[in-house]
N, C-alpha and C positions, 0 to 999 in steps of 0.2 A: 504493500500500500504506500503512496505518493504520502508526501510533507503535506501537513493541513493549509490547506490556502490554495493548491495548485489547481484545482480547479477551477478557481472561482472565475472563469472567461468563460468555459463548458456554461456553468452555473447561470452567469448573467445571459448567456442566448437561451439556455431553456426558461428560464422565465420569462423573455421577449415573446417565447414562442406559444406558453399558458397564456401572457397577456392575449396573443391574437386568437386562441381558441382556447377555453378556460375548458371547454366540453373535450379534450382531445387527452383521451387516458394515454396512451406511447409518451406524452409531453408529459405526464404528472408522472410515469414511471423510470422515466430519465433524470429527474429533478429528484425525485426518489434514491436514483440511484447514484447521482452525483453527490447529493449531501453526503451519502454514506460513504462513499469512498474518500471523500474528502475529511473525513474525521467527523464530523459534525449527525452523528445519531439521532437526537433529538430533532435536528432539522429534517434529516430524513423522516421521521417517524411524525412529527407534525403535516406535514407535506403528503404521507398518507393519509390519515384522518384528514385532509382539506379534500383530497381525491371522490374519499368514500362519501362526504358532506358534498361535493357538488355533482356528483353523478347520481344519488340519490333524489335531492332538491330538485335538481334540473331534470333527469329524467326517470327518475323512479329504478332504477337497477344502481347495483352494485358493481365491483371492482371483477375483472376477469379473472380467469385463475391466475393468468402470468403475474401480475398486478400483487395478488394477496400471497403470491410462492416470496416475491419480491418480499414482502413484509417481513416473512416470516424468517425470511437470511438475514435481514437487517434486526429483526427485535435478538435473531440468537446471535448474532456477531460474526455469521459464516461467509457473507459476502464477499468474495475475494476480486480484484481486479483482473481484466480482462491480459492475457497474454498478447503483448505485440507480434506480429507474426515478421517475420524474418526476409527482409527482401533482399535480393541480388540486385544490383544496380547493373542496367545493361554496358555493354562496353561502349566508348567514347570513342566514335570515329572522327580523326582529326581531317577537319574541311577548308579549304581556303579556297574564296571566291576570287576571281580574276575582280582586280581594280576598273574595270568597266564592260559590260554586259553591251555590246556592240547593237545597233539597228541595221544589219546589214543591208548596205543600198537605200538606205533610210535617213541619211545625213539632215536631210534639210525637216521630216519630222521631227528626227530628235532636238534639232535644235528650234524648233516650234513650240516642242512640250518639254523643253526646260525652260524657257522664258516665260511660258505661262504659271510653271508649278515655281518658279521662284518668284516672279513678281519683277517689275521695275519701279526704281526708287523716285519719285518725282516729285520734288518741293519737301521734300522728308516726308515724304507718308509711303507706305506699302500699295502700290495700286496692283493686285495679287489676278484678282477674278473681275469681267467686264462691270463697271457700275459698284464695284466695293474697295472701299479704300479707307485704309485702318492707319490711325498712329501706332508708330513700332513699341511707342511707350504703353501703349491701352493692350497691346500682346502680351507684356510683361507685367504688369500690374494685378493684385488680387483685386476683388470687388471691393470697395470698399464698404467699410461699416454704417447702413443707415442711420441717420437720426431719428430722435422718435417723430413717426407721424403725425400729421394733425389732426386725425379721426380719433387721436387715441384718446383713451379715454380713465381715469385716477382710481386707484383701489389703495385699502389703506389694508398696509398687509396684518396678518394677527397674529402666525403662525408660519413657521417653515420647519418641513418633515425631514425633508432630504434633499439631497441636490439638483433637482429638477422639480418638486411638488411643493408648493404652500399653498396655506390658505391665507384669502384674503374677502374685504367689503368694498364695497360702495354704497355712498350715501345718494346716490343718485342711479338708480335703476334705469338698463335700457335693455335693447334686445340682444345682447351677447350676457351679461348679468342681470337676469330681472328682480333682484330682491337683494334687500338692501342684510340680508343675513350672511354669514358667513359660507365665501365656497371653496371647493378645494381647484386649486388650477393649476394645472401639467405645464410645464413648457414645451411648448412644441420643436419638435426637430431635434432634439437633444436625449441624450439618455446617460446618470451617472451610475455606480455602482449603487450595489440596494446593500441597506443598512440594516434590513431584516430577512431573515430570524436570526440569521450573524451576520455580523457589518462584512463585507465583500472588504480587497482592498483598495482604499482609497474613497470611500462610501461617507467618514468623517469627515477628511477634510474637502470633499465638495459640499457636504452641508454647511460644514464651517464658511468657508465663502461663502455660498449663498445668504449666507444669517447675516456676512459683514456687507454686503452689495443690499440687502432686505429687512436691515433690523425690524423688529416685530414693532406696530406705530408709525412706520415711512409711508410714504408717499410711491407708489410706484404706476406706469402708464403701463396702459396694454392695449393691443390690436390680437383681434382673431385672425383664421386663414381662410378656409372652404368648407370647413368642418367644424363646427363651434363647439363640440362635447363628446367625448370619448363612451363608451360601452357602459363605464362605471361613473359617468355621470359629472367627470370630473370639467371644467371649461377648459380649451385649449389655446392659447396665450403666449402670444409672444410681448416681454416686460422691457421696457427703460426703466432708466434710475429716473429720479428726480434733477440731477446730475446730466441726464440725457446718454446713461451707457447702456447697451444694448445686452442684458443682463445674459441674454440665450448664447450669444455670441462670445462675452467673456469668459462663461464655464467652458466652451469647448477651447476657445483659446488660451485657459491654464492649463488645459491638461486635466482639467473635471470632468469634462465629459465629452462624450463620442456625439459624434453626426448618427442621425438617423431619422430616415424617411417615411414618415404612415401613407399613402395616399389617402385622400388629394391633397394633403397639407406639405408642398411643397416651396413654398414662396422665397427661403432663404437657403436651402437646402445648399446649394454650391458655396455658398460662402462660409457656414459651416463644414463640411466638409474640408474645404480653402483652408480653414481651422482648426481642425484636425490634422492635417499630413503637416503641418507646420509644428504642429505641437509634440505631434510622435517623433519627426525628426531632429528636433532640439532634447527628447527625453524628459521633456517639461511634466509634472504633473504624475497623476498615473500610469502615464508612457515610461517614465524614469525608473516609478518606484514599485511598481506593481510586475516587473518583468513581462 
C-alpha cells in the first residue's frame, strides 16, 4: 500500500465524477476504493453508507454485490492494491528526416505556400491569411484579466467553506439571487482540493486565500454565465473584490486551483486555463507542493 496522500488527484477526479452523476454506483465504488487504499478507512466506509443513502432515496435499490464485496475488504482490512503489470517498452528506431521534403517540379507552388503559411510583414502587423491581420504583440500576449462588469451586481459574503464555495446575501434581490437570505455560491470554472472528509492537499490553504481575498462582512461583485444554478442548488458566480480583482482568476493563478469546464459555463475558460499552465510551470501553489 502507497504513503497516505498519494492518491489524492485519483481522489479529487472521482469526486468530479459523483458530482456529475451522484446516481452512478462504479463512481461511489472507486471513491470507495481510493479512500481505502489511501489510508483513510473511515472515509472509505462513510462514502459507502453515502452510496447505500442515495441509491436507496433516489431509486429505491441497494448497492450491487461488487459494491457491498467492496465493503466488506474495507471494514476487514483485506483490501490490497492492484499489481502494476509489467510492460516492455518497444525498441526505438532511430529516424532522421532529410532537412527538406522536396515538391518535385513544384518550385513555384512551394514557394506560393510558404508565403502564405508565413505571412508578410507590413507596417508591423502579421498580414498571415486574405482580410486578417494581427499585431505580433496580441500573438504573444495572454488574455488579459477582466474588470469587474457593470451588470455586476454586491453580495455581502457571511461564510466561506472552501476554496471555491461561500456563502453569501444580498440586500437587494434580483433574478440571479432572489432573496435577500443567505446562498451558497460555487465559483465557476475553477475547482480546488476538497477539505472533506480529509482535507486533500493543498484544500487549506486555498481556503485560507479565499477567506483573505473574502473576509466574512466584504463587499464582493458577481456576474453569472448561461447557467445560473448547479444540480445542488448552489448559484454559479463568477466574484470581484471590492478592490476590482477577479477572485476566480486569482485562485487559479496561485496555484489554488485548476481550470475546469461545466458546459455551457464557459465565458472565461481560456484564460483560466492561460492560468493554470503558468502556475504548474512556475511550481506555484499546489503544483509545487502537492507533487
Amino acid at each position: 500500500m502507497s504513503e497516505a496522500g498519494a492518491y489524492w488527484k485519483a481522489i479529487r477526479y472521482a469526486k468530479r465524477w459523483l458530482e456529475l452523476d451522484p446516481l452512478h454506483e462504479p463512481a461511489h465504488r472507486e471513491l470507495i476504493r481510493l479512500y481505502a487504499l489511501d489510508g483513510d478507512r473511515a472515509g472509505a466506509l462513510a462514502q459507502y453508507r453515502d452510496c447505500v443513502r442515495t441509491l436507496s432515496q433516489e431509486l429505491g435499490v441497494g448497492p450491487v454485490e461488487e459494491t457491498a464485496a467492496l465493503f466488506e475488504q474495507v471494514s476487514e482490512g483485506t483490501l490490497t492494491a492492484p499489481v502494476a503489470a509489467t510492460v516492455t517498452p518497444a525498441p526505438v528506431v532511430a529516424f532522421s528526416p532529410p532537412d527538406e521534403l522536396p515538391l518535385v517540379g513544384r518550385s513555384a507552388e512551394l514557394a506560393a505556400l510558404s508565403s502564405a503559411l508565413l505571412g508578410t510583414v507590413l507596417d508591423g502587423r502579421v498580414d498571415g491569411l486574405p482580410g486578417i491581420a494581427v499585431d505580433p504583440q496580441e500573438l504573444e500576449s495572454p488574455a488579459s484579466v477582466p474588470a469587474r462588469p457593470a451588470d455586476a451586481f454586491p453580495l455581502t459574503v457571511t461564510y466561506v467553506f472552501d476554496g471555491d464555495t461561500i456563502e453569501a446575501r444580498t440586500d437587494a434581490p434580483n433574478d440571479i439571487v432572489p432573496t435577500t437570505e443567505p446562498v451558497r455560491v460555487r465559483l465557476i470554472g475553477i475547482d480546488t482540493p476538497e477539505g472533506t472528509p480529509s482535507p486533500e492537499c493543498w484544500a487549506e490553504e486555498a481556503r485560507d486565500h479565499l477567506r483573505a481575498l473574502l473576509p466574512e462582512g466584504s463587499t464582493v461583485w458577481a456576474t453569472a454565465d448561461v447557467e445560473r444554478r448547479d444540480r445542488y442548488d448552489r448559484a454559479l458566480l463568477y466574484l470581484w473584490t471590492d478592490d476590482d480583482r477577479f477572485v476566480n482568476h486569482e485562485l487559479v493563478a496561485a496555484g489554488d486551483a485548476e481550470a475546469m469546464l461545466v458546459e455551457p459555463n464557459g465565458a472565461h475558460f481560456a484564460l483560466f486555463t492561460a492560468a493554470e499552465a503558468s502556475a504548474r510551470a512556475a511550481a506555484i501553489g499546489q503544483w509545487g507542493a502537492c507533487g
